[in-house]
C-alpha positions in Angstrom: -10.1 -5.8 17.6 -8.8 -2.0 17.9 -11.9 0.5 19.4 -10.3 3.2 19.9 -8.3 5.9 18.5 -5.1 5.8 19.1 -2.3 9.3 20.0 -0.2 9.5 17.3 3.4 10.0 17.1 6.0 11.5 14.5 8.5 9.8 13.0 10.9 10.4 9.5 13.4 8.8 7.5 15.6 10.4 5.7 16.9 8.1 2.6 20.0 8.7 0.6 20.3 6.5 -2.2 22.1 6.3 -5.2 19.9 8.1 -7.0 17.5 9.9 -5.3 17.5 11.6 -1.5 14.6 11.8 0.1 12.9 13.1 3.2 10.1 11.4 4.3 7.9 11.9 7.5 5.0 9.6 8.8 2.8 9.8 11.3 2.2 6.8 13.2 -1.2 5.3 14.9 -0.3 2.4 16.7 -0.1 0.0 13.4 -1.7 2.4 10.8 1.2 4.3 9.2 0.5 7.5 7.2 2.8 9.8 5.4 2.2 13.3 5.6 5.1 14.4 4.0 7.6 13.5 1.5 10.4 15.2 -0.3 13.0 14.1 -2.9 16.0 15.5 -5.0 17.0 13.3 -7.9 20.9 13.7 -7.1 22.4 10.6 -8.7 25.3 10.2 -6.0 26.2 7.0 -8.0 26.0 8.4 -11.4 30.0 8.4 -11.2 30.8 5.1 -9.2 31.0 2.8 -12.0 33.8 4.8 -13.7 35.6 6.0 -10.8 34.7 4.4 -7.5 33.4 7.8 -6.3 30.1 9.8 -5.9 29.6 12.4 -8.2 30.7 15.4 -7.4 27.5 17.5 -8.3 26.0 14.6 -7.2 26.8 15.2 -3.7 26.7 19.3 -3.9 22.9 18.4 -4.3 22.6 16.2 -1.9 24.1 18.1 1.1 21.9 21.1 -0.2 19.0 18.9 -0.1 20.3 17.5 3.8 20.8 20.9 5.1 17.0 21.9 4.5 16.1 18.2 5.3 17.5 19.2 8.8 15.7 22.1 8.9 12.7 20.4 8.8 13.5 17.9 11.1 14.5 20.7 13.7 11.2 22.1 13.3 9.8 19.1 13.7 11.2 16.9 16.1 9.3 13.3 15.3 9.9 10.8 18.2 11.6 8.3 15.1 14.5 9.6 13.0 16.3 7.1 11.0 18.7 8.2 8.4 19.7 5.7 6.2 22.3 5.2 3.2 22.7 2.2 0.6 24.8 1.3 -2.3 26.1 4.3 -3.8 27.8 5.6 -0.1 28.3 2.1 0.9 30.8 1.2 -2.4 32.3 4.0 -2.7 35.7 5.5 -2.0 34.3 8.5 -0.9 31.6 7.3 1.4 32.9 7.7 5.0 33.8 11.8 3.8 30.7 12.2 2.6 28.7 10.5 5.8 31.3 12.9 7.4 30.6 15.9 5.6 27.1 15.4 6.5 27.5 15.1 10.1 29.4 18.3 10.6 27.1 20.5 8.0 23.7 19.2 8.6 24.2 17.0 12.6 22.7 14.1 11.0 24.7 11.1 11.4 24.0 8.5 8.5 23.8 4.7 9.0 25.3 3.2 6.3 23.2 -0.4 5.8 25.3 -3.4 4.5 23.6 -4.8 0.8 22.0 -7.7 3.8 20.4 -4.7 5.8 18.8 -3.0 2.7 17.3 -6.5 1.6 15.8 -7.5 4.7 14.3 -4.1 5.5 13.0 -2.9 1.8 11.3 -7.2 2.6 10.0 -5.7 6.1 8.6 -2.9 4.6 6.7 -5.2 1.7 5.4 -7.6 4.3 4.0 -4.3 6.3 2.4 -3.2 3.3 0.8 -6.3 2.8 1.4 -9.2 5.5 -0.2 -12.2 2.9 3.2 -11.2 0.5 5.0 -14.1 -0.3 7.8 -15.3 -2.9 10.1 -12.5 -3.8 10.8 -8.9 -2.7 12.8 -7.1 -5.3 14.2 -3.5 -4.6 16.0 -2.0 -7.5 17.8 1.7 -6.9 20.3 3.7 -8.7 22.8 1.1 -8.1 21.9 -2.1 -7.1 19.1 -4.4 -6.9 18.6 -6.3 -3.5 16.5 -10.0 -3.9 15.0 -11.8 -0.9 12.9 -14.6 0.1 9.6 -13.8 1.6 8.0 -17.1 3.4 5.4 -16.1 5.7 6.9 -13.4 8.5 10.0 -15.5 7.8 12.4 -13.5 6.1 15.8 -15.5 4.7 19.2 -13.9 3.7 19.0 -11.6 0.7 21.3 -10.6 -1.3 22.5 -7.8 -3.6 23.6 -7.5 -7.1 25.1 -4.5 -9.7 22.2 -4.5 -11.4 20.7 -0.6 -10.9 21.1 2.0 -13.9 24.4 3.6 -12.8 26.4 -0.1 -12.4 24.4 -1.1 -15.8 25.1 2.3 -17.6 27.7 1.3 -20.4 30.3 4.3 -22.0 29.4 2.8 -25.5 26.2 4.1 -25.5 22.4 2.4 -24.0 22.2 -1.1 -26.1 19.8 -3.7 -25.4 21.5 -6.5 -26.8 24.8 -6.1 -24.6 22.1 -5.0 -21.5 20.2 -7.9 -21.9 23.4 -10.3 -22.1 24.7 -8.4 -18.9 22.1 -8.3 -17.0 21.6 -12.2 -17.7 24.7 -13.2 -16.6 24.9 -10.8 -13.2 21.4 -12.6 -12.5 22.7 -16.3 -12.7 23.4 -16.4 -9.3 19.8 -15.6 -7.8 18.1 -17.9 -10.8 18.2 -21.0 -8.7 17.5 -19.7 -4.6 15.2 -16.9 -6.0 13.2 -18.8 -8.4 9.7 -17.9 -7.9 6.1 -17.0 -8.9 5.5 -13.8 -7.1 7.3 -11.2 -7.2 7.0 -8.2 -5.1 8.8 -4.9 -6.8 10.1 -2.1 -5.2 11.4 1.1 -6.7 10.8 4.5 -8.3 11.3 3.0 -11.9 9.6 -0.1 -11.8 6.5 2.5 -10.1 6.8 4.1 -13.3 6.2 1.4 -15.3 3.0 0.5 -13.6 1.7 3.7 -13.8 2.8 3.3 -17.6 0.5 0.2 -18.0 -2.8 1.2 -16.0 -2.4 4.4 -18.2 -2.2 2.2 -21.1 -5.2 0.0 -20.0 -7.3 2.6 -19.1 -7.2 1.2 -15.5 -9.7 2.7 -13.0 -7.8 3.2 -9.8 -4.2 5.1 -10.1 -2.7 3.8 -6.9 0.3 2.0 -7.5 0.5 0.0 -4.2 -0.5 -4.0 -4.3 -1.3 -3.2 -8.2 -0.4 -6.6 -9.6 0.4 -7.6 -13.5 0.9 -11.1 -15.2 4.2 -11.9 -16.5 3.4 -11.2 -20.5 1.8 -7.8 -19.6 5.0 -7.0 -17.6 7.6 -8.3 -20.0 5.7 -6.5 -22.8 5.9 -2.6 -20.9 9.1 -3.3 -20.1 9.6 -4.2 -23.8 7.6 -1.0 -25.0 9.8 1.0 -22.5 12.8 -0.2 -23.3 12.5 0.0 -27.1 11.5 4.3 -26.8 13.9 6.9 -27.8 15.0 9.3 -24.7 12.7 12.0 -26.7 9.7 9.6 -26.3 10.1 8.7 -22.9 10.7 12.3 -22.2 6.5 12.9 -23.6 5.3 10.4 -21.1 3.4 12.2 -18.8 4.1 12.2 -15.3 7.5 11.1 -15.8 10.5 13.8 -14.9 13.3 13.7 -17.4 15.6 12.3 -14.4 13.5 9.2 -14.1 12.9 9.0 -18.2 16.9 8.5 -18.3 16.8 5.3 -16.0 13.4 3.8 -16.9 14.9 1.6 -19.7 17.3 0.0 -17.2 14.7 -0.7 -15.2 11.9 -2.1 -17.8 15.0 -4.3 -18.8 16.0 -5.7 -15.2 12.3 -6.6 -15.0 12.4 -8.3 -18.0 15.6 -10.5 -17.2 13.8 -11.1 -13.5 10.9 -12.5 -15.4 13.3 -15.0 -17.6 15.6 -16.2 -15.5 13.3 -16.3 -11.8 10.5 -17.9 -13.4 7.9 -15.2 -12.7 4.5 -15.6 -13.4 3.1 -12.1 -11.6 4.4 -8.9 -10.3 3.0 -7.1 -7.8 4.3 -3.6 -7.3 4.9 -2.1 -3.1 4.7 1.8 -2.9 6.4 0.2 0.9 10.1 -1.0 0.9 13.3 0.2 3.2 11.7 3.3 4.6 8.9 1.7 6.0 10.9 -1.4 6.9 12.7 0.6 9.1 9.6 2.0 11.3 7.7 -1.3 10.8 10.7 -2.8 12.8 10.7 -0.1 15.5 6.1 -0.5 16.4 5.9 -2.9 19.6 5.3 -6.3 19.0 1.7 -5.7 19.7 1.0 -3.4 17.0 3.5 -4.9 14.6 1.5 -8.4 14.4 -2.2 -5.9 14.3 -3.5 -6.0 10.8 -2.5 -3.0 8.5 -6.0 -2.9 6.7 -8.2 -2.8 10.0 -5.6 -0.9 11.7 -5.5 1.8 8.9 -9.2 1.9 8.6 -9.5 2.4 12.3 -8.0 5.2 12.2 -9.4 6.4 9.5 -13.1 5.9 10.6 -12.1 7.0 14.6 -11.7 10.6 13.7 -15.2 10.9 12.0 -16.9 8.2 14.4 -18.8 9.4 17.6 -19.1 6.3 19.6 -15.0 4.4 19.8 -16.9 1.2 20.6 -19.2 1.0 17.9 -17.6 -0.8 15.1 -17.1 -3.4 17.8 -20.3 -3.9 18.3 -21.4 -3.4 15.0 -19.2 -6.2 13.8 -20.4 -8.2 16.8 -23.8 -7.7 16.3 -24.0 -8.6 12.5 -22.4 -11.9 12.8 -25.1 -14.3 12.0 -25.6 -11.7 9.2 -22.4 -11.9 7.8 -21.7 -15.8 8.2 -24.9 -15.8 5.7 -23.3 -13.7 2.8 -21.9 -15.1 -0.4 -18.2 -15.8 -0.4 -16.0 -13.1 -1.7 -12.3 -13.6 -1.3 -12.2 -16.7 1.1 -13.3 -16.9 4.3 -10.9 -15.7 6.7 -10.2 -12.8 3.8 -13.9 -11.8 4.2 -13.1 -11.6 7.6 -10.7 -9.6 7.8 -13.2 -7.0 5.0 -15.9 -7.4 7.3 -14.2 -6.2 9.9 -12.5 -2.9 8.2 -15.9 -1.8 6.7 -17.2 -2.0 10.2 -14.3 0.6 11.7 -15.7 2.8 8.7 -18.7 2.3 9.7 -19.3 6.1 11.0 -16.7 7.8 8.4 -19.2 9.8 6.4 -20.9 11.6 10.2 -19.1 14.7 9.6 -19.3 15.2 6.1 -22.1 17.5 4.7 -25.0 15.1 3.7 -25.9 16.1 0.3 -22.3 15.0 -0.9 -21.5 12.5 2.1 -22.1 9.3 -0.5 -19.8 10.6 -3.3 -17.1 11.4 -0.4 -17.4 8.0 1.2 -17.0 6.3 -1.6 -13.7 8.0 -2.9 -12.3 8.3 0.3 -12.5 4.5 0.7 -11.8 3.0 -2.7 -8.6 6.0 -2.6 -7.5 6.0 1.3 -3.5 5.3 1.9 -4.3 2.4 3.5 -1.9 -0.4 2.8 -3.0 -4.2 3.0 -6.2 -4.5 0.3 -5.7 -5.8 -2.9 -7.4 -3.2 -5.7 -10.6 -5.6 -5.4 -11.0 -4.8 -1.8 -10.7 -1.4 -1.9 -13.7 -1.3 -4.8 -15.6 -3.9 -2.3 -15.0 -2.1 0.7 -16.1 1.4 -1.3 -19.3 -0.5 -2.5 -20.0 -1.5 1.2 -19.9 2.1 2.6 -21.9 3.5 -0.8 -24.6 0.9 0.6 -24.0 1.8 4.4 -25.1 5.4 2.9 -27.9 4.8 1.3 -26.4 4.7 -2.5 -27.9 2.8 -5.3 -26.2 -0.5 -6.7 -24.8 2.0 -9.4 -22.3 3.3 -6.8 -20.4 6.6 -7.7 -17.6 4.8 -10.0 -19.2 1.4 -11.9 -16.3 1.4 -14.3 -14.6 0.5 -11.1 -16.8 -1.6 -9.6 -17.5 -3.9 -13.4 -14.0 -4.3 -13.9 -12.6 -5.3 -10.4 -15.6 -7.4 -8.6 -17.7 -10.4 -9.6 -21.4 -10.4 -9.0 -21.0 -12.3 -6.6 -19.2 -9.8 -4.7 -21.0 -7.1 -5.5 -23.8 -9.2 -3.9 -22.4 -9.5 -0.4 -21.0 -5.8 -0.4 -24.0 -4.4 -0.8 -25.4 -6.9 1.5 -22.5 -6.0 4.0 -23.5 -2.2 4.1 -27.2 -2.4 4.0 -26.7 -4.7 7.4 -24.4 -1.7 8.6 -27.1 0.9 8.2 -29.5 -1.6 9.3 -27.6 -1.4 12.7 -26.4 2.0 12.9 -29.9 3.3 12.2 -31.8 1.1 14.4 -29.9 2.4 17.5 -29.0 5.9 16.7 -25.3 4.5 16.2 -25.4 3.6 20.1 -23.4 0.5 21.0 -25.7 0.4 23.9 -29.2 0.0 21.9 -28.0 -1.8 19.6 -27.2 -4.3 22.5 -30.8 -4.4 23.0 -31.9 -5.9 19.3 -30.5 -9.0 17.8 -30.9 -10.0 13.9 -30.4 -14.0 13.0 -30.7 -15.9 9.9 -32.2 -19.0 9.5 -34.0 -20.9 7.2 -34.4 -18.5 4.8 -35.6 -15.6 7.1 -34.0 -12.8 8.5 -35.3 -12.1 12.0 -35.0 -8.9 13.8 -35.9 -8.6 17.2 -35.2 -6.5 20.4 -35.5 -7.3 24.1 -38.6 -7.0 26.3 -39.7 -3.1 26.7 -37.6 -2.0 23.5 -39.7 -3.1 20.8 -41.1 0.4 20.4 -37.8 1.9 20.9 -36.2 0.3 18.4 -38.1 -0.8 15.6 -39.7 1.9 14.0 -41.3 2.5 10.9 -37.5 3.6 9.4 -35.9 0.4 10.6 -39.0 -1.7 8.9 -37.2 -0.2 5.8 -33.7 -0.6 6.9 -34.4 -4.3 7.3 -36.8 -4.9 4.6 -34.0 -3.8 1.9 -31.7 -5.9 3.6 -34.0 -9.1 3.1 -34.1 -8.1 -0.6 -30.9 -8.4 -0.8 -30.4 -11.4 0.8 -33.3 -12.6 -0.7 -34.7 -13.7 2.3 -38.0 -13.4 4.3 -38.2 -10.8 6.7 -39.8 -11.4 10.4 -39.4 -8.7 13.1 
């Protein structure tokens, strides 16, 4: 269990794909990763490759442009980390060892060139960070190529990678689907028998895009790409939409630059071809792949094998929270409680949920309280935090709108009716009332709230405190505190 917070430390990764170069820095809290910054240029280094085994040429202008103030930044900064990393486009081509060496003498920074093996495994390191429970798949698809690997548990198997991004797909005769489709079906045939799968887990810019495309089309509540999961037919019938606009139409989607609207289509129709020839049956999408692969493999094994929701929420809640030991106890304290909710997500899931709402447990103590609910709430259901399906972050924002005192309404019930069952609607609001129960009762002191117990058992909810505390501890406001808690436990209270 983490109790404290934890000194972070800087760290950055500069990315230079085929398509895009990118700056991005994080900071790190032991296993809690946040970025704070993040910076890209759209150069399309392999725009060119297919045709002439180079990079392009205006391709790389922009890139070292974009390198030279990268490394300005990094100067300033000076994060303990620095990778800087390179993939297909300056690992095929001709050109590649100039260019890493024009970048060395005009910007210092010396570029490790990963092998197609490298990319896989750490754009599958980066997936399992984001979300440790991943398994079947990881897919990452740049300018270039598309890198497949098996994800079985923390195992991680060979990967490989194929000419199957927008610039090796991009055809002189013009974009058409038919011959696309047929090509991309026969560079898959050799992953249709090891990659064969139901999950898969989708990296990359474009496929982003088309999830953002679908929970815009769906009306969907919570824009946050990351762990956002859709069934084969929905998938296969985006990509379908996509893949059937005219450049002028993709050009009107909002939120799309012009850049990305020109690769989009080869993308939708990868994803389609994935889906036919793997077997899928749902895509999940990672806003984590190589970049985070890269500093999930530098944390100590301590705080690599720490999980990335209770971590992230640690970290979170330990920079509002006055007491470091109190979710501890708090979780501690409420076990009986907890053990006597309804079921939500499985077991050892709800575990894991009671245990992250607890490190939030004091998030809202430095926030103005006329607006403290409201700020809760989207600052939970909205937080960078990686490792919670879409369902848990509504759950764990219905469990702090209780912890503060909010209605059953909660600040977003399109949210909350779409995304959780009753029955877990039930045991969040359960969850928080038994948090404010606790924090209430002893002032938020670990150290009082030693001094009370509260059991269930045969249908009653018993709070009690140790001998000379009684009138310490339970007041008129915790009578109330505990008496809505039995109400929505539907239990009988005894104190």
């Amino acid at each position: 269990m983490i109790e404290s917070y934890i000194a972070p430390r800087e760290a950055a990764v500069v990315d230079i794909g085929s398509n895009s170069v990118r700056l991005v820095l994080y900071r790190l809290e032991g296993r809690a990763i946040w970025t704070v910054f993040n910076e890209k240029v759209l150069a399309g280094l392999g725009r060119d490759l297919p045709a002439t085994g180079k990079l392009s040429p205006v391709g790389v202008e922009m890139a070292l442009t974009a390198l030279r103030r990268f490394a300005a930044v990094l100067e300033s900064v000076r994060p303990a980390y620095l990778h800087v990393t390179a993939t297909a486009a300056v690992r095929d081509a001709i050109d590649g060892p100039e260019f890493c060496q024009r970048v060395a003498a005009e910007t210092g920074l010396q570029v490790r060139v990963l092998s197609g093996e490298e990319e896989a495994r750490y754009s599958a390191l980066g997936v399992l960070a984001g979300d440790p429970t991943a398994e079947g798949v990881a897919a990452d698809m740049g300018g270039s190529s598309l890198e497949l690997i098996r994800l079985e548990g923390q195992t991680l198997k060979p990967g490989i990678t194929l000419p199957l991004g927008p610039f090796s797909l991009a055809d002189p005769a013009g974009f058409d689907t038919g011959r696309l489709r047929a090509t991309i079906a026969e560079r898959l045939k050799p992953a249709a028998k090891p990659f064969a799968t139901d999950s898969l887990h989708a990296v990359g810019g474009g496929w982003r895009s088309l999830a953002q495309l679908h929970m815009a089309m769906n009306g969907y509540p919570i824009r946050i790409v990351h762990q956002y999961a859709m069934n084969a037919d929905d998938a296969r019938g985006v990509a379908r939409l996509v893949a059937q606009q005219s450049r002028a139409s993709l050009d009107r989607l909002p939120g799309l630059s012009k850049k990305r609207a020109e690769t989009l289509p080869y993308s939708a129709l990868v994803l389609e071809g994935l889906i036919d020839r793997l077997g899928l049956k749902t895509i999940h999408f990672s806003a984590w792949g190589l970049r985070e692969g890269l500093l999930f493999e530098a944390l100590d094994r301590d705080e690599a094998v720490e999980d990335p929701l209770i971590a992230g929420c640690a970290a979170l809640g330990g920079r509002q929270g006055i007491s470091p030991t109190l979710p501890g106890a708090l979780r501690g304290w409420l076990a009986d409680v907890i053990a006597a909710l309804p079921p939500a997500f499985g077991r050892r899931r709800d575990d894991v949920l009671a245990s992250a709402a607890c490190q939030l447990a004091d998030l809202g103590a430095r926030l103005h309280p006329d607006h403290r609910l409201e700020l809760v709430f989207d600052q939970v259901l909205r937080a960078p935090i990686p490792g919670q399906s879409h369902a848990e972050r509504v759950f764990l924002a219905c469990v702090l709108n209780a912890r503060y005192g909010g209605s059953a309404a909660t600040p977003d019930p399109a949210a909350v009716d779409r995304l959780l069952d009753e029955t877990a609607r039930q045991r969040a609001r359960a969850l928080g009332l038994a948090m404010r129960l606790g924090c209430d009762l002893s002032g938020r002191s670990p150290q009082l709230l030693a001094n009370a117990s509260v059991t269930v058992d045969r249908g009653l909810l018993r709070l009690t405190a140790s001998d000379g505390y009684a009138d310490v501890l339970l007041g008129e406001q915790t009578r109330r505190r505990a008496k809505a808690l039995a109400e929505a436990m539907k239990l009988k209270l005894d104190i």
